[in-house]
C-alpha positions as CSV (number, residue, x, y, z in Angstrom):
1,X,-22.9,-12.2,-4.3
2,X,-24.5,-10.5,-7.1
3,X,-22.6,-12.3,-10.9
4,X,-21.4,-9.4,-13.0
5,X,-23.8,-8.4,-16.0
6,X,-22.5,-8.9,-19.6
7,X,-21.7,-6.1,-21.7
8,X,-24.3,-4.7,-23.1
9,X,-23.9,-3.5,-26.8
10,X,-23.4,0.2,-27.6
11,X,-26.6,0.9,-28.7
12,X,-28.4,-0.7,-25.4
13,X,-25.7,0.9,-23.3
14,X,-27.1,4.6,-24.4
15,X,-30.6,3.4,-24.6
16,X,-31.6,4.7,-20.8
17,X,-29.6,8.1,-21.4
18,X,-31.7,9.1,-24.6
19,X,-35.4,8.4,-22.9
20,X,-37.3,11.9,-22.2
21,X,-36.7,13.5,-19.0
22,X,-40.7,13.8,-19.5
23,X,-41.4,10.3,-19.5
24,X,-38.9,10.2,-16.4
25,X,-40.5,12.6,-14.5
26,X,-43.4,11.1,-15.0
27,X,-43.1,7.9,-13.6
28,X,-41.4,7.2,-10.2
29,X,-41.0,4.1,-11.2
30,X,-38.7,4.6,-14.1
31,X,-36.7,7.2,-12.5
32,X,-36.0,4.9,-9.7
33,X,-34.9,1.8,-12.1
34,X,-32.4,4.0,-13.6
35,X,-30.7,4.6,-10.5
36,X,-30.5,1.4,-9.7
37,X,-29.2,0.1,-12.8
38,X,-26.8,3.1,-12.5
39,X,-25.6,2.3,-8.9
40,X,-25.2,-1.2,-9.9
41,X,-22.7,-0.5,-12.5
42,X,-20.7,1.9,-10.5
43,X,-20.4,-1.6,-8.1
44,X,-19.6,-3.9,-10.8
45,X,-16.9,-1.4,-11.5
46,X,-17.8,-0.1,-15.0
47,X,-16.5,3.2,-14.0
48,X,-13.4,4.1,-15.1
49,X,-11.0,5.6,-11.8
50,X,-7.6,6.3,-10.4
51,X,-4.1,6.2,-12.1
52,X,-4.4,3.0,-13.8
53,X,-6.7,3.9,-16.2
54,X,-8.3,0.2,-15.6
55,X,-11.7,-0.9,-14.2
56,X,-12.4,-1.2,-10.5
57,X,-14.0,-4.7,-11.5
58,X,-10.7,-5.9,-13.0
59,X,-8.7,-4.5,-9.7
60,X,-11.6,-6.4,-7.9
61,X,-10.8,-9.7,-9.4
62,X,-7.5,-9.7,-9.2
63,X,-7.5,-9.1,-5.6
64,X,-10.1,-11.9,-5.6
65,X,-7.7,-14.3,-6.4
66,X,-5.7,-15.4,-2.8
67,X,-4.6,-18.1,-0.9
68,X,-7.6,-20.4,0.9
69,X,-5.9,-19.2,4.4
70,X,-7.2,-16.0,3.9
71,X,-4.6,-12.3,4.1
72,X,-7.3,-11.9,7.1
73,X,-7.0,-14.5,9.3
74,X,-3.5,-15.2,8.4
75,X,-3.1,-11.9,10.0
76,X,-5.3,-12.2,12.5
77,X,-3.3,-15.5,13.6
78,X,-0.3,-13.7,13.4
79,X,-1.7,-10.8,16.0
80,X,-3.2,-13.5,18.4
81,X,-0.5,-16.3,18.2
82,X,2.9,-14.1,18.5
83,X,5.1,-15.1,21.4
84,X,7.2,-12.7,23.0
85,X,10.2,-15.1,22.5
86,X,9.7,-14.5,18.6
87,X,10.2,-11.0,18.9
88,X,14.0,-10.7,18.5
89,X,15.8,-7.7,20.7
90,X,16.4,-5.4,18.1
91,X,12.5,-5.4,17.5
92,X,11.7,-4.8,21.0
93,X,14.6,-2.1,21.3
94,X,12.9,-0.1,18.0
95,X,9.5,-0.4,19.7
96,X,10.7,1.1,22.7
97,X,12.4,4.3,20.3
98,X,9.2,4.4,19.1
99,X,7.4,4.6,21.9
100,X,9.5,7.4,23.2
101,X,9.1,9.2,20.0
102,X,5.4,9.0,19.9
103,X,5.2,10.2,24.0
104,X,7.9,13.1,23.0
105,X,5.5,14.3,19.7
106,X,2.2,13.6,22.1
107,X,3.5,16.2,24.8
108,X,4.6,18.7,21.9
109,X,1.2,18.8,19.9
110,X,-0.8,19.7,23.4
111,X,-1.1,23.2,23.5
112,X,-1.1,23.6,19.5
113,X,-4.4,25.5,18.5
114,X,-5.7,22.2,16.9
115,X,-5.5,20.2,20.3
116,X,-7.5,23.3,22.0
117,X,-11.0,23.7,19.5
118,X,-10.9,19.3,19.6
119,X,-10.8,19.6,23.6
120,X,-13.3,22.3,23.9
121,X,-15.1,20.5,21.6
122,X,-15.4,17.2,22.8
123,X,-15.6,18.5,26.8
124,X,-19.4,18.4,26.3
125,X,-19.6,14.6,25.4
126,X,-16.8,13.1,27.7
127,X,-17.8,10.1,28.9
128,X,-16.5,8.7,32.6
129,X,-13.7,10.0,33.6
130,X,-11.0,7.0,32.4
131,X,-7.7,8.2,30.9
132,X,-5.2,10.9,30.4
133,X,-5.3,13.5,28.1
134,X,-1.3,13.3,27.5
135,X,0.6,17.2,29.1
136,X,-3.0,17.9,29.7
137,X,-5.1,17.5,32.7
138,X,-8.8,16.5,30.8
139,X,-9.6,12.9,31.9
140,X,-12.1,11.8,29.1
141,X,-13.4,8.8,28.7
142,X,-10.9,5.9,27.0
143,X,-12.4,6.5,23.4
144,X,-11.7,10.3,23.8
145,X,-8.6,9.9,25.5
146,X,-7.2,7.4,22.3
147,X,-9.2,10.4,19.6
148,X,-6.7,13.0,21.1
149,X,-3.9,11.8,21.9
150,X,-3.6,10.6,18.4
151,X,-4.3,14.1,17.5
152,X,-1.5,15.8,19.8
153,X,0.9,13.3,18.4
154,X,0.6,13.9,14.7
155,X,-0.4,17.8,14.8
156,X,2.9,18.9,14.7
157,X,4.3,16.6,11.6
158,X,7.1,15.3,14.2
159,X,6.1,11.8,14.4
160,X,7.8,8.7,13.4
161,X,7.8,7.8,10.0
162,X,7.5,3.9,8.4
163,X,9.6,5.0,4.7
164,X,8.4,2.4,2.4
165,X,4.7,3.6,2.9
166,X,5.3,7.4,4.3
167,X,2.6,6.3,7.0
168,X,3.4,7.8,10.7
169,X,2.3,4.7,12.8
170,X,2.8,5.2,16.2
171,X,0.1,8.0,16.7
172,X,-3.1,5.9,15.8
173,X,-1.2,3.0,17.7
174,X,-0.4,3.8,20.7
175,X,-3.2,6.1,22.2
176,X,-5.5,3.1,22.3
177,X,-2.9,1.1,24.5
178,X,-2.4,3.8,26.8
179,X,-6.1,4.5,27.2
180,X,-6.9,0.7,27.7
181,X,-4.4,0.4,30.0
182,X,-6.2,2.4,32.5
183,X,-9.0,0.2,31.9
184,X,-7.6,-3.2,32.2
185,X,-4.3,-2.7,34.1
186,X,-1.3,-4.5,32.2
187,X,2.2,-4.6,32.1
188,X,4.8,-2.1,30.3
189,X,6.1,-5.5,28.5
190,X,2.1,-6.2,27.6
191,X,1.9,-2.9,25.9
192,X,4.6,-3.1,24.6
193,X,4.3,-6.0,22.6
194,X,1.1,-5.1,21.5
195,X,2.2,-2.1,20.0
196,X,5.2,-4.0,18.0
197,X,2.3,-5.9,16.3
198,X,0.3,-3.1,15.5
199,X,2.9,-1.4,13.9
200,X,3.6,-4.2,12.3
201,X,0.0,-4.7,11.0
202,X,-0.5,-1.3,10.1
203,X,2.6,-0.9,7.6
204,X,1.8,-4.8,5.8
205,X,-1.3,-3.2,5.2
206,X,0.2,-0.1,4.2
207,X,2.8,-2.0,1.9
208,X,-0.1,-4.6,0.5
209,X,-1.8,-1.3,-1.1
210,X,0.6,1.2,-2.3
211,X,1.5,3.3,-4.0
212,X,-1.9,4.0,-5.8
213,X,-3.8,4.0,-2.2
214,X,-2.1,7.1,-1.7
215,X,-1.4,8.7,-5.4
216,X,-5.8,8.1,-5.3
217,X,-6.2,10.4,-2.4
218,X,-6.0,8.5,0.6
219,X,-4.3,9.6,3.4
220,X,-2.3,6.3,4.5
221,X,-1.6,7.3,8.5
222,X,-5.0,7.4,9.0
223,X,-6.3,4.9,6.5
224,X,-4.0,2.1,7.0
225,X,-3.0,3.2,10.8
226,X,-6.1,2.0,12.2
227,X,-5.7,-1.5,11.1
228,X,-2.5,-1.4,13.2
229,X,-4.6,0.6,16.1
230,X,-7.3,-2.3,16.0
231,X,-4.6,-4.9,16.1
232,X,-2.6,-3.3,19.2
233,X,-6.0,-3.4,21.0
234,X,-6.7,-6.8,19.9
235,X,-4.0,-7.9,21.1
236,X,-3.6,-6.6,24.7
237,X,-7.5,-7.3,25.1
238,X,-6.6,-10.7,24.5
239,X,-8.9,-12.1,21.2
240,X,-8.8,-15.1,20.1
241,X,-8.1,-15.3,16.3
242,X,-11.7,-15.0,15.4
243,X,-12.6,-12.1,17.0
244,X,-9.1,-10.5,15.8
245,X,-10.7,-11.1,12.5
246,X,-13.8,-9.6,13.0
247,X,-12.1,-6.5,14.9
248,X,-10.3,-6.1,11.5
249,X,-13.4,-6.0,9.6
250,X,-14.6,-3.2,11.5
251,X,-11.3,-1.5,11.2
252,X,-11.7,-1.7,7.5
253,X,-15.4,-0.5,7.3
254,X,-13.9,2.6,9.2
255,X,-10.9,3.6,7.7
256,X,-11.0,6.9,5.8
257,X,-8.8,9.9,5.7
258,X,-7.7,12.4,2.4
259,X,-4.4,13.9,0.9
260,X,-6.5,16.6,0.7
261,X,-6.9,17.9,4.7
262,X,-3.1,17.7,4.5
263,X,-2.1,20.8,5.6
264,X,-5.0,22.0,7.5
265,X,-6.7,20.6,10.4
266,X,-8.6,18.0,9.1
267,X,-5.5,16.3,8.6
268,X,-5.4,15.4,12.3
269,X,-8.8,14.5,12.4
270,X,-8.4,11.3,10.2
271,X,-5.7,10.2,12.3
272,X,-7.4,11.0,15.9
273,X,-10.1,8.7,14.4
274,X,-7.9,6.0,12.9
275,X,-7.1,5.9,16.9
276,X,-10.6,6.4,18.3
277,X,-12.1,3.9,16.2
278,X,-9.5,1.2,16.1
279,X,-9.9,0.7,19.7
280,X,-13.1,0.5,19.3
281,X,-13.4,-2.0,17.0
282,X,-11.5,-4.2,19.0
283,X,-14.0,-3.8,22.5
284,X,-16.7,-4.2,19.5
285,X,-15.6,-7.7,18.1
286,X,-15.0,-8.6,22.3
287,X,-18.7,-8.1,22.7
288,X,-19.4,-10.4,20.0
289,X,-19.9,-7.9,17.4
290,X,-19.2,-10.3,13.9
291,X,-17.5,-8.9,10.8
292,X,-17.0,-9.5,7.4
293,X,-14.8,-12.9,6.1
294,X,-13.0,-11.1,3.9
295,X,-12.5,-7.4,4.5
296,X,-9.1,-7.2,3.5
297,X,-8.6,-9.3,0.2
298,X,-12.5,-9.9,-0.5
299,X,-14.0,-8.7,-3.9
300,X,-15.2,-5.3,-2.3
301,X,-13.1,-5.3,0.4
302,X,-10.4,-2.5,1.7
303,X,-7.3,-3.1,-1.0
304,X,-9.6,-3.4,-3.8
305,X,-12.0,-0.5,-3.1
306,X,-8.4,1.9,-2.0
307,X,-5.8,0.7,-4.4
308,X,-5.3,-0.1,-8.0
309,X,-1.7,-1.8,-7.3
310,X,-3.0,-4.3,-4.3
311,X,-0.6,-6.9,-3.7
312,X,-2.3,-9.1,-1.1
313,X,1.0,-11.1,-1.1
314,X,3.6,-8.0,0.6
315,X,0.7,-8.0,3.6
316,X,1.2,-11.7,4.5
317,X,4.8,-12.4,2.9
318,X,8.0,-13.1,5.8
319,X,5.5,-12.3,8.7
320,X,7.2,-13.0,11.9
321,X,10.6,-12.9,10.0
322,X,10.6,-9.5,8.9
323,X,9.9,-6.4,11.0
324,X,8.5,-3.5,9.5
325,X,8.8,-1.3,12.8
326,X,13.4,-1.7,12.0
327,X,12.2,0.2,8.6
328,X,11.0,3.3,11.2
329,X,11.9,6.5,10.9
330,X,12.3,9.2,13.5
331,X,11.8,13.0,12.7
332,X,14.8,15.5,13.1
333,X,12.6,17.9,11.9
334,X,9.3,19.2,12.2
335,X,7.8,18.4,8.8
336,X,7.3,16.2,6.1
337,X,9.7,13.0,5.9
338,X,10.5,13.7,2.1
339,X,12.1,16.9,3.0
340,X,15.0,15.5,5.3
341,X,17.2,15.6,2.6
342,X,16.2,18.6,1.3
343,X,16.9,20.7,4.6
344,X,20.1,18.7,5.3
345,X,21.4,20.0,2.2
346,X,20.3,23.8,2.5
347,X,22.0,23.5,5.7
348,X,25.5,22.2,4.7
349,X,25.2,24.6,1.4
350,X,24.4,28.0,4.1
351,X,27.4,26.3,6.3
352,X,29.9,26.9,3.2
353,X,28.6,29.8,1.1
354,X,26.5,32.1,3.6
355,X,28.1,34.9,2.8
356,X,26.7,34.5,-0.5
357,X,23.4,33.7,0.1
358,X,22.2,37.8,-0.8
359,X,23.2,36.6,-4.4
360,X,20.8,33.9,-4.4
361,X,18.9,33.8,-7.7
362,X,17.2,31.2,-7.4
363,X,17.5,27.7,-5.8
364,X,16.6,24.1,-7.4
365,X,15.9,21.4,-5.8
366,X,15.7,18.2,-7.3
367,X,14.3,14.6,-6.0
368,X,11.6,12.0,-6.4
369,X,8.4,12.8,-7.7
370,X,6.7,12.0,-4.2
371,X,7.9,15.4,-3.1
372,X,6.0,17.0,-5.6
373,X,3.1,15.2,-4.5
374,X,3.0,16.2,-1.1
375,X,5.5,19.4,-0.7
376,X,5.4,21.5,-3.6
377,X,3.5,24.4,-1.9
378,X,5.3,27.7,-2.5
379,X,2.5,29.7,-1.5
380,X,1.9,29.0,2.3
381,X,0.0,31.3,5.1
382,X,0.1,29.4,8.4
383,X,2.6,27.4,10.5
384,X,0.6,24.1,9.4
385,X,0.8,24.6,5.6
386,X,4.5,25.6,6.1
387,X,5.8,21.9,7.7
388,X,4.7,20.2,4.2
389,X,5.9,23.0,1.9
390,X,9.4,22.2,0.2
391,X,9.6,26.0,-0.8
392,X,9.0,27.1,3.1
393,X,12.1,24.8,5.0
394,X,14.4,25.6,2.3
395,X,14.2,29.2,2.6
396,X,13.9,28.9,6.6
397,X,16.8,26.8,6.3
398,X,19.1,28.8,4.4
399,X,18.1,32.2,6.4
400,X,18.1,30.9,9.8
401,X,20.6,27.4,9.7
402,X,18.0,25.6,11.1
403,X,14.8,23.7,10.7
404,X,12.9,23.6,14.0
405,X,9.9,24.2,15.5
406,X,10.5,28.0,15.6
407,X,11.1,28.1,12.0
408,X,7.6,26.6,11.3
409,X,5.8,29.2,13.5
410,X,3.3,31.7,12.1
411,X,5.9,35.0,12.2
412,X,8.7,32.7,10.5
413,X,6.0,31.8,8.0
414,X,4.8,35.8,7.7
415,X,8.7,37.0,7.6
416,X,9.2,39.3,4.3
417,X,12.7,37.6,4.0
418,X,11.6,34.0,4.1
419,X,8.6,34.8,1.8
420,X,10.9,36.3,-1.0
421,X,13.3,33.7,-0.7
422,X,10.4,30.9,-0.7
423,X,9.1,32.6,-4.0
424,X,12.7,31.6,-5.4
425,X,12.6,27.6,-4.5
426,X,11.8,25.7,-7.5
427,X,11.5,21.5,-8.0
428,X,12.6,19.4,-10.6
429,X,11.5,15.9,-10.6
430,X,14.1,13.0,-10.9
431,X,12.0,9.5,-11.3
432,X,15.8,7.9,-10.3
433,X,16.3,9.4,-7.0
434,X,15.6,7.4,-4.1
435,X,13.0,8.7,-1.4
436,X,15.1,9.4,0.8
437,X,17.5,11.6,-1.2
438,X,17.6,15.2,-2.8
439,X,19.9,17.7,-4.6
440,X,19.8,21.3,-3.7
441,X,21.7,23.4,-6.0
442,X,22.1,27.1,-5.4
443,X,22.1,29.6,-8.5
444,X,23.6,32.9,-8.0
445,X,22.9,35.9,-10.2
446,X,26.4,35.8,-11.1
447,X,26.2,32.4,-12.7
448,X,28.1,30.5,-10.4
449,X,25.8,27.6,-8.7
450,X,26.4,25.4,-5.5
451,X,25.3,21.9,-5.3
452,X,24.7,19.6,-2.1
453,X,23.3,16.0,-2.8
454,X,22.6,14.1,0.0
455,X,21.7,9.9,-0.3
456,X,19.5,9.6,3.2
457,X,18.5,12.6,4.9
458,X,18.9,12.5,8.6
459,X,16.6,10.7,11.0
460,X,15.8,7.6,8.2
461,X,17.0,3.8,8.5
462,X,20.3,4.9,6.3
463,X,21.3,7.8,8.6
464,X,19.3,6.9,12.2
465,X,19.1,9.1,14.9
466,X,20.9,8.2,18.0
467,X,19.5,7.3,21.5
468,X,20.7,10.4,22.6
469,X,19.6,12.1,19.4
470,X,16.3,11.1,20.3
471,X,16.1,12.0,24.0
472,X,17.2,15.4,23.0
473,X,14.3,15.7,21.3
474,X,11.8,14.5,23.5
475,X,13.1,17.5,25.6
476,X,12.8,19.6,23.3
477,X,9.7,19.0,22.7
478,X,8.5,18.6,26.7
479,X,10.2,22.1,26.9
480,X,7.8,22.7,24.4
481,X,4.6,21.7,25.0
482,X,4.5,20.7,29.0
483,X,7.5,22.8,30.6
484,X,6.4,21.8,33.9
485,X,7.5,18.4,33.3
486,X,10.5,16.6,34.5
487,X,11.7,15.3,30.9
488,X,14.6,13.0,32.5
489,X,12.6,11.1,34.5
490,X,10.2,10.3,32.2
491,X,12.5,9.6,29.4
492,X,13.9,6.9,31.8
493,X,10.2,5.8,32.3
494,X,9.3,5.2,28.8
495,X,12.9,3.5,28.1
496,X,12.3,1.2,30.9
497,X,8.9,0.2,29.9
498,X,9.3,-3.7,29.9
499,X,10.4,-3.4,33.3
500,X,7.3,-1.8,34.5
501,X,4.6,-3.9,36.0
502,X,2.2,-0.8,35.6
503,X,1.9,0.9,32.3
504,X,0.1,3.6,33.3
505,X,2.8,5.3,35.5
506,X,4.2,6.0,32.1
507,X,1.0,8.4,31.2
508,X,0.7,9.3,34.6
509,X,4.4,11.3,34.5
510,X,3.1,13.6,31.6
511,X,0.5,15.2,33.7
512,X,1.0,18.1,36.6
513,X,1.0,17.0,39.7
């Protein structure tokens, strides 16, 4: 490894910027030396970045600074060693919600426009015909099949939602599983398990990086989820510890996503990839494909290069004791986490004072700064820029008393009703407020306001959804998205799924006959 270069003084340090640009065009030579030394400071991390203010070279020395079991293979121990008998019930029971969750969302997303251009697409370069395309009848090969199922999970912002890192981990998880399943039959208890891990993995990474992974741009489902897609695959593949390590490596070479596609897209890209390439890091470090010792914790490795808060200690810390996958979250609506509260609230306000909702002057709502971040959009134009705009579900909430996927739907977007009532939604930031709360308070022009605070919206850890909330909406979204299928059955399927000798059957059920 290259030793960091002293500090030059102030005068040397400008010396290369005040040369002619004669003398530089001049000579090759030159010009290329300056680039070098330029590109060698951005490594060293003399550029200034992200919230902190602080050097990347500081943030990459403090994450340099770890336990001789590395956060790498102490992970990748963890992913090979588990027993099933260290899983406690309750675990396996959330996996199992989750699982029905992420089939539910999968068979929603697969007539959305999005799933249609990625399919037309990628028809062209299927490989063998290996796996099922989830409500759809494309059989792809395996590392297509994991690329869009991920996609038809996540497109409609439906999908389950890990609070203390606002990652969705079940669709970059769980495609691989399926898809490898038809490649190497296993057990529903196999899969399963391996998808417990993953999640598992994928939020300790999450957790281990923010909140400056995500307040610097990166889009955490995506970037995080496919260490937890790699892991899964790992896992049911069978790797030792080494080659779990390695696998990781490559997951961390690979990850990449933006804030910024949120809202279009793109978005969905990121995540079909997290998916695509997870899975195939894992068949990669099978083959014997090595990886980095350290691409977690090391010097220039993932949570120093994507965060300026890494804290290797919250990836590694209670493993096996503590479950991330109890700290799930599934959606009752069709949109960002952060605005459960918000739309719980609108609708107990237009419960009590909808008769005076025509004397709305304006409406306030006020939570953590997080829903600035990602939902203050009052100006939105499709369906997809509506489901992460605070200003778009609180006026579809208020006008319609409800929050579904009709109200997220291009002519509930394009209503003149909704739009003049969305140009009236304003945010107040409250540092205080948990996450998971918000205060919606209604101001009428005759000075008289209405308030509605609500601790945990609906659908988080501190106000869960039901068994039988969640099978309603698995056929709600099968009514959705594959109306042809018989939602019952296959909600018995997935719920059964440690009985099931053949995982596959599960897939098979989404599909006509």
């Amino acid at each position: 490894m290259v030793a960091p270069r002293p500090r030059a003084s102030a005068a040397a340090d400008v010396a290369p910027r005040v040369a002619s640009r004669s003398a530089a065009s001049a000579s090759p030579t030159i010009w290329l030396a300056r680039c070098c030394f330029c590109l060698r400071r951005v490594a060293l991390g003399d550029r200034r970045h992200g919230n902190s203010g602080g050097r990347l070279s500081g943030d990459l020395r403090r994450c340099n600074d770890r336990p001789s079991t590395t956060v790498t293979n102490r992970l990748a121990q963890f992913i090979a060693g588990t027993q099933r008998e260290g899983v406690p019930p309750e675990v396996r029971r959330e996996g199992v919600r989750a699982l029905l969750n992420f089939v539910g969302c999968a068979l929603g997303g697969t007539r959305d426009a999005a799933m249609g251009i990625a399919v037309k697409v990628l028809t062209p370069f299927f490989g063998p015909p290996q796996a099922i395309v989830i409500g759809r009848g494309e059989r792809p090969d395996a590392l297509n099949a994991a690329f869009l199922n991920s996609v038809s999970a996540n497109v409609l912002e439906y999908d389950d939602t890990h609070l203390l890192t606002v990652m969705h981990p079940a669709a970059p998880i769980a495609p691989g599983l399926f898809a490898l399943a038809e490649l190497r039959p296993v057990s529903g208890r196999e899969l399963l398990d391996a998808f417990i891990i993953g999640v598992e993995i994928s939020c300790r990474v999450g957790l281990g990086v923010m909140p400056t992974h995500y307040r610097r741009g990166w889009h955490i489902t995506a970037t995080c989820g496919i260490f937890g897609a790699t892991a899964a695959c790992a896992r049911l593949i069978g790797l030792d510890a080494r080659r779990t390590a390695w696998a990781l490596g490559h997951a961390a070479t690979q990850s990449a996503s933006l804030v910024e596609s949120l809202g279009s897209m793109g978005k969905s890209l990121g995540v079909g990839n997290a998916a695509k390439n997870g899975l195939a890091a894992a068949l990669f470090a099978e083959g014997g494909f090595t990886g980095p010792e350290e691409p977690i914790e090391g010097r220039y490795g993932f949570a120093a290069v994507t965060s300026d808060s890494a804290d290797l200690a919250r990836i590694t810390d209670g493993i096996g004791e503590r479950w991330e996958v109890l700290n799930n979250a599934y959606k009752p609506y069709p949109c960002g986490v952060v605005l459960f509260p918000v739309i719980d609230a609108s609708l107990e306000l237009r419960a009590r004072h909808a008769p005076m909702l025509a004397a709305i002057d304006r409406v306030v709502v006020r939570g953590h700064p997080l829903m600035r971040e990602r939902t203050d959009r009052p100006h939105v134009e499709t369906g997809r820029d509506a489901r992460v705009s605070l200003q778009h579900s609180v006026a579809a909430a208020l006008l319609f008393g409800a929050a579904g996927l009709a109200q997220y739907e291009e002519n509930c977007v394009a209503d003149p009703a909704v739009c003049a009532l969305r140009a009236r939604v304003f945010f107040e930031e409250d540092p205080a407020a948990p996450v998971e709360s918000a205060t919606v308070t209604l101001h009428l022009a005759d000075g008289t306001e209405h308030s509605q605070h609500i601790r945990h919206g609906r659908g988080t850890p501190g106000r869960p959804m039901s068994d039988a909330e969640l099978d309603s909406k698995m056929r709600e979204l099968a009514a959705y998205g594959a109306p042809f299928l018989d939602a019952a059955g296959l909600i018995e399927a997935v719920r059964g799924i440690e009985e099931e000798g053949d995982a596959t059957r599960l897939v098979r059920l989404t599909v006509p006959a």
